[in-house]
C-alpha positions as CSV (number, residue, x, y, z in Angstrom):
1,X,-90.9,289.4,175.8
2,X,-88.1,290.5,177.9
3,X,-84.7,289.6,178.8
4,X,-82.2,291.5,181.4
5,X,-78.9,292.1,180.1
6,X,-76.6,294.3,182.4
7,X,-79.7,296.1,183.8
8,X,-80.5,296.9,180.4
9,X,-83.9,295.0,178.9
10,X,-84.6,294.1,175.4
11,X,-87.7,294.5,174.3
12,X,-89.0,292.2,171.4
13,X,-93.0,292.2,170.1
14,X,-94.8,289.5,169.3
15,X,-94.9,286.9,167.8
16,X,-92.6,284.8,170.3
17,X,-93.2,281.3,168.5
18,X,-90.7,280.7,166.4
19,X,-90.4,277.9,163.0
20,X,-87.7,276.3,161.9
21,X,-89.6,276.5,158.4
22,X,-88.4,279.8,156.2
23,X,-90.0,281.5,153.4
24,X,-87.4,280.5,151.6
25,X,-88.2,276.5,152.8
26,X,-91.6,277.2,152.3
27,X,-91.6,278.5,148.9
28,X,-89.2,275.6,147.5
29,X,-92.0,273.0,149.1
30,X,-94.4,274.4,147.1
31,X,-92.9,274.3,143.5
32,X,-91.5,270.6,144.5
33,X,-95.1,270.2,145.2
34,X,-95.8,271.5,141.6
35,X,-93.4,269.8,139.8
36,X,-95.6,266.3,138.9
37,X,-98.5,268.7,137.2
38,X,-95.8,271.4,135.4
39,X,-94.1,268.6,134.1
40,X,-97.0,266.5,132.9
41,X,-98.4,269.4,131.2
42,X,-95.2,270.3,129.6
43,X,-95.1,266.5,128.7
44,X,-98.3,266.2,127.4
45,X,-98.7,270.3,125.5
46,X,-95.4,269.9,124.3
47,X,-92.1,272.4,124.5
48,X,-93.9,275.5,123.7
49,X,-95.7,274.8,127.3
50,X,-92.8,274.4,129.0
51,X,-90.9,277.4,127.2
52,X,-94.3,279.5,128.7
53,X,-93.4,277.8,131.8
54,X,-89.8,278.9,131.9
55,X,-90.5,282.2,130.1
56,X,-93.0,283.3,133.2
57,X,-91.0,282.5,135.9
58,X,-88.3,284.2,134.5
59,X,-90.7,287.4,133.9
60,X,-91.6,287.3,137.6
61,X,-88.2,286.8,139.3
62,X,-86.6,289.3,137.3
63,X,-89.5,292.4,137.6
64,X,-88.9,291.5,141.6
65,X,-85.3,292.1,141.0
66,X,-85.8,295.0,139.1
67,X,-88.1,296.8,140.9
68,X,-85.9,295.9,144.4
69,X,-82.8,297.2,142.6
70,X,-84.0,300.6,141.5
71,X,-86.4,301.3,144.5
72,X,-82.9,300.3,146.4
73,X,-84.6,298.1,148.8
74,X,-83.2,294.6,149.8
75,X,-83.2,292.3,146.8
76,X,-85.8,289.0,148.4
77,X,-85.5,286.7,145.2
78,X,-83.8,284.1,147.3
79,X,-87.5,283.7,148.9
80,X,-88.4,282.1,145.8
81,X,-92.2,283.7,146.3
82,X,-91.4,285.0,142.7
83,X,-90.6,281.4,141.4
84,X,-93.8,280.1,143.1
85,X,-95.9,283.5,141.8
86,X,-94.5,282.7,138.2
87,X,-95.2,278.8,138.3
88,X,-98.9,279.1,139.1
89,X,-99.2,282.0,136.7
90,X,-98.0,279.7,133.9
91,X,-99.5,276.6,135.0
92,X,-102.6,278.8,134.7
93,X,-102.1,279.9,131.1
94,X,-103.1,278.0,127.8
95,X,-100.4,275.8,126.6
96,X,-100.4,277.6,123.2
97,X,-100.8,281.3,124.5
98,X,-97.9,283.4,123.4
99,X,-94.8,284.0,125.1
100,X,-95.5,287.7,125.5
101,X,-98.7,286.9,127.5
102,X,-96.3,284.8,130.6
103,X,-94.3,287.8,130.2
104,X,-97.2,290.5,130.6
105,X,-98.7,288.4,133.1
106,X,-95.4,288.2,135.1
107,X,-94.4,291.6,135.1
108,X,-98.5,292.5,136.3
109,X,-98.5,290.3,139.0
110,X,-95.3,291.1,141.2
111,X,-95.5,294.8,139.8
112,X,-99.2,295.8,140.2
113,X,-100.5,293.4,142.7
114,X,-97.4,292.4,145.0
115,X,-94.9,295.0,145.1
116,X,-97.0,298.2,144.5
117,X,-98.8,297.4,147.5
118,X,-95.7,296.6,149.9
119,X,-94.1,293.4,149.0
120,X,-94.8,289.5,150.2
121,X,-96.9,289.9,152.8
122,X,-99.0,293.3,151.5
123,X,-100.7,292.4,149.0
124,X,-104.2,291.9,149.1
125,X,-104.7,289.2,146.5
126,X,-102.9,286.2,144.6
127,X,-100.5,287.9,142.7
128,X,-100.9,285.2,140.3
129,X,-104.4,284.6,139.8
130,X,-104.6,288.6,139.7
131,X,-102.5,288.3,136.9
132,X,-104.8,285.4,134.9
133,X,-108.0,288.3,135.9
134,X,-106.3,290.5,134.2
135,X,-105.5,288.7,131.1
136,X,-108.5,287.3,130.8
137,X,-110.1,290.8,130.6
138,X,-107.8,292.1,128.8
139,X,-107.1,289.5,125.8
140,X,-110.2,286.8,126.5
141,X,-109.6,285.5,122.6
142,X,-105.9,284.6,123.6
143,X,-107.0,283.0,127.5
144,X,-109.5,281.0,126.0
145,X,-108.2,279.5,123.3
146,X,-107.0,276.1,124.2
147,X,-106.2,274.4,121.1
148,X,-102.5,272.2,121.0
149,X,-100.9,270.1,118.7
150,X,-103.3,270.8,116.6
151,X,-105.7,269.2,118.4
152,X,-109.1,271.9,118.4
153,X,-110.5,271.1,121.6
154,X,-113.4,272.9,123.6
155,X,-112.5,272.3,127.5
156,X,-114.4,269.7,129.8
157,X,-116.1,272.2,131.9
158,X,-117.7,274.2,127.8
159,X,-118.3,270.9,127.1
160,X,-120.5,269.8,130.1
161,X,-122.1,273.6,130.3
162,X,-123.2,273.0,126.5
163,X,-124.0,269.5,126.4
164,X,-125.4,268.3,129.8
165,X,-124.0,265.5,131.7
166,X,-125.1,263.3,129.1
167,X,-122.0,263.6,127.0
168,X,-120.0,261.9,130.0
169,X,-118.2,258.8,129.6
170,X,-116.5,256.3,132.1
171,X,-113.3,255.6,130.9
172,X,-110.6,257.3,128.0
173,X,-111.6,259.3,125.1
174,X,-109.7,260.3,122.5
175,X,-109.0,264.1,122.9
176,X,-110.8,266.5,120.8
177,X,-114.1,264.0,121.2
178,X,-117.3,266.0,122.3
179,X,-116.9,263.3,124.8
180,X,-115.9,263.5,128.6
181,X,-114.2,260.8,129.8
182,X,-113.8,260.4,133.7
183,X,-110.4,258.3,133.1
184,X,-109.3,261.5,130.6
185,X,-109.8,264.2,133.8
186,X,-107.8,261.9,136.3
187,X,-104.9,261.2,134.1
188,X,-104.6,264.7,132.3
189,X,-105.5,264.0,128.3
190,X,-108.0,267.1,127.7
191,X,-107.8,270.2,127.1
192,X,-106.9,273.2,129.4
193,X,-104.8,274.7,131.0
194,X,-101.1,273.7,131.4
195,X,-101.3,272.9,135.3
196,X,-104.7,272.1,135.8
197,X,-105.1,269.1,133.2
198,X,-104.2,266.1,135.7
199,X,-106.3,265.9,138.4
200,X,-104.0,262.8,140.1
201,X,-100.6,264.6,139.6
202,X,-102.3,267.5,141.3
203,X,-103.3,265.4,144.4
204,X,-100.0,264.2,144.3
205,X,-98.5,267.4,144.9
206,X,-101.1,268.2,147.7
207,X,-100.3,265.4,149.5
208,X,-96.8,266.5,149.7
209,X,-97.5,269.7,150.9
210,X,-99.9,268.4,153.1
211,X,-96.9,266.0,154.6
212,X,-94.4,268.8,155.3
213,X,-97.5,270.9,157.4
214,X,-97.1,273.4,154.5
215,X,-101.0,273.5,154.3
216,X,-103.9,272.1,156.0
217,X,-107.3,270.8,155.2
218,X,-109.2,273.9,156.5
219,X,-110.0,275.9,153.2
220,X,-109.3,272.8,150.5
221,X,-112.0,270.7,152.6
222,X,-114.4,273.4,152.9
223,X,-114.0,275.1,149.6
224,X,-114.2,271.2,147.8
225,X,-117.4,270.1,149.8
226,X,-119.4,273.4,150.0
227,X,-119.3,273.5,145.7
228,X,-120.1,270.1,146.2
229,X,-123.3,270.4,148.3
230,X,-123.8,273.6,146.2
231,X,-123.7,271.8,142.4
232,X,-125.9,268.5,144.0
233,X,-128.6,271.1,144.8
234,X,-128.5,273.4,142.1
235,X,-127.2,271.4,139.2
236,X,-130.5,269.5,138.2
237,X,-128.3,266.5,137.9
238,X,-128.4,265.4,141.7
239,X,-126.2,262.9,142.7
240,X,-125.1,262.1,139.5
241,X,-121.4,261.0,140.2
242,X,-120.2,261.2,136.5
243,X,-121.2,264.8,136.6
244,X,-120.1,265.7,140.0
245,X,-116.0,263.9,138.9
246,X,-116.8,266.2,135.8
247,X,-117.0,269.0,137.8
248,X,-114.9,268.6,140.2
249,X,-111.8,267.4,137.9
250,X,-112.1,269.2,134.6
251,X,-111.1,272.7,135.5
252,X,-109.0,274.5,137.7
253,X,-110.8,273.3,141.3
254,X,-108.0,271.1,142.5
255,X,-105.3,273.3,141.4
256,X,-106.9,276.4,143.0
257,X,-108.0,275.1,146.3
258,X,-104.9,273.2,147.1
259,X,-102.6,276.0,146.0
260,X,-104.1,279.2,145.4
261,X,-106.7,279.7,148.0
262,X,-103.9,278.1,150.7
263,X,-102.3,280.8,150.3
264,X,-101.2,282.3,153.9
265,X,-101.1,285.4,152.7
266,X,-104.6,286.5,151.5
267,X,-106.4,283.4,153.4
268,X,-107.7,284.2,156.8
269,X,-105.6,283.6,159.3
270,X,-108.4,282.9,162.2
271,X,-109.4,279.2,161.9
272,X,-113.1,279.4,161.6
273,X,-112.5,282.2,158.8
274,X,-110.7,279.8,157.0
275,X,-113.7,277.5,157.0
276,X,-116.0,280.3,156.4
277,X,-113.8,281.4,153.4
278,X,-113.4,278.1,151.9
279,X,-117.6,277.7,151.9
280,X,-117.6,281.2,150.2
281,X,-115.0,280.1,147.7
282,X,-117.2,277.4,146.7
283,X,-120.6,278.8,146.2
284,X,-118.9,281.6,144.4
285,X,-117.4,278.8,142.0
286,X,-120.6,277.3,141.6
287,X,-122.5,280.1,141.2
288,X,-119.9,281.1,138.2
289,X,-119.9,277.7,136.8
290,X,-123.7,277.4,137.0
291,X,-125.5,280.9,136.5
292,X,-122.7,282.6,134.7
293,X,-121.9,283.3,131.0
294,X,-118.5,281.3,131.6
295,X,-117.9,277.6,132.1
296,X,-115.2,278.2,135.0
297,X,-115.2,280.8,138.0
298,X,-112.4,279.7,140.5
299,X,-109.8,282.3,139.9
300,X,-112.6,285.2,140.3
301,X,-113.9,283.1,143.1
302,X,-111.0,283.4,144.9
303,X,-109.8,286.9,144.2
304,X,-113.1,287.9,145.4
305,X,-112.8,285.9,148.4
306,X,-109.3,287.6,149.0
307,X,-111.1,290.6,149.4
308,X,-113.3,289.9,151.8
309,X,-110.8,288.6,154.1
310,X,-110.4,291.0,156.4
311,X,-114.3,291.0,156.7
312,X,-114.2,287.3,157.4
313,X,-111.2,287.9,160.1
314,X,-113.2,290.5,161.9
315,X,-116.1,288.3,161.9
316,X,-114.6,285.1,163.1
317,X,-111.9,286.6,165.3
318,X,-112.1,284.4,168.5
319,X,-112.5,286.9,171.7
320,X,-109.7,287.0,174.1
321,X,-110.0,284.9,177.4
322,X,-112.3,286.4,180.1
323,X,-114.1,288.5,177.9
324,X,-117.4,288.5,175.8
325,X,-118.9,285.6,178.2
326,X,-121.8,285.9,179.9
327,X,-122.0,287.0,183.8
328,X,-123.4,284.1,186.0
């Protein structure tokens, strides 16, 4: 794009569509969008949750400041993609895990995986999910511990992978039963972790993002269906809907497909590849969930995906007009 200015032209690259939507905007949509889930878990854990909460937000926001201040580069907090990095660290955590772990975690993921590698916009994986890999490596006692208010409570998902689908129930049970119950997973009374316990709240908050254009139903739908064509076929439970609502509600699913994999930044950006990346995402998930030693698998799911992106991009890049077709 040009434009003549006393016989002088200004040059200005690409992209030439511009948004009225910010970063800034952007970010502050999502963690409106978060809001129902963080405070039903903070609700329903109790105040050490939301103290986690607060504590890993603060971690992330200030190690971006930090590291802007003495690397003397412009200070980008006001994007809020620190808050947002923090928040779905947190909501990611146990409700009873230490204060020192939000804080580890924090400092990890806008350190290590954002900032190291150039900043919103470089890095090649979730900062935040990169962060819960890494703690779950590290300190897998701690980040799989989800006992609260004394309540000693093995998570839906170790349930189900122990038990079978037998162990399902329709409606409420009370928690710490070695009982599912259907009603339990849509409300958010079980175990897990702080954001990922109330499968309707979490809807909710898609929705809304989903409203404002934030998102779009590319690698949620794909991701969401392909696990669920994968776990019908591979589950040796068929089309058993109790065990399918099981699955698809008593982990981290809805919490990582509608937020996590979303994300523009280590999500395709070609429209097929974000199909093609949500179908990987879920036959990764169900692989995990299925084959593997460990009742959950989204978060590696997806940092494995992230990845592969630029794979998936090369792959499904569409050719440019005029070329690539065949001669007549």
């Amino acid at each position: 794009m040009s434009t003549e200015t006393n016989g002088i032209f200004k040059v200005s690259s690409n992209p030439h569509i511009r948004s009225k939507d910010t970063t800034s905007k952007i970010m502050q949509y999502v963690v409106i969008a978060l809001l129902p889930t963080t405070v039903w878990g903070a609700v329903y854990f109790g105040f050490h949750a939301l103290l986690l909460v607060l504590t890993t937000v603060a971690a992330t926001v200030f190690t971006e400041f930090i590291y802007e201040k003495c690397m003397k580069m412009k200070i980008t907090i006001e994007d809020c993609s620190a808050v947002v990095t923090g928040l779905l660290l947190a909501l990611n955590l146990p409700p009873n895990a230490p204060l020192w772990i939000g804080v580890l975690g924090g400092v990890f993921a806008i350190l290590v995986v954002k900032m190291l590698f150039g900043g919103l916009g470089q890095n090649f994986m979730n900062p935040a999910l990169g962060a819960r890999c890494f703690l779950l490596i590290s300190f897998t006692s701690i980040m799989t511990n989800f006992e609260y208010d004394t309540v000693s409570s093995a998570t839906p998902l170790a349930l189900l992978k122990a038990n079978g689908a037998d162990i399902i129930s329709g409606g409420f049970v009370e928690p710490g039963s070695d009982t599912i119950g259907l009603l339990n997973l849509l409300v958010g009374k079980h175990g897990g972790t702080i954001g990922e316990v109330s499968t309707i709240l979490i809807l909710v908050g898609a929705a809304f993002l989903l409203w404002k254009k934030v998102i779009d139903l590319r690698v949620p739908a794909s991701y969401i269906l392909s696990f669920l064509i994968f776990i019908v076929i591979f589950s040796g439970n068929g089309f058993n809907i109790n065990y399918i609502v099981a699955q698809l509600a008593g982990g981290g699913l809805m919490l990582g497909a509608f937020f996590m994999a979303t994300d523009y930044v280590t999500r395709p950006i070609t429209k097929n590849g974000q199909i093609v990346f949500g179908i990987f995402l879920g036959i990764m998930t169900g692989i995990f969930r299925l084959f593997g030693p460990s009742s959950e698998g989204v978060s590696y799911a997806i940092i494995i995906g992230n990845i592969l992106v630029p794979l998936i991009e090369r792959v499904t890049q569409p050719k440019p007009f005029g070329k690539g077709g065949e001669r007549s």
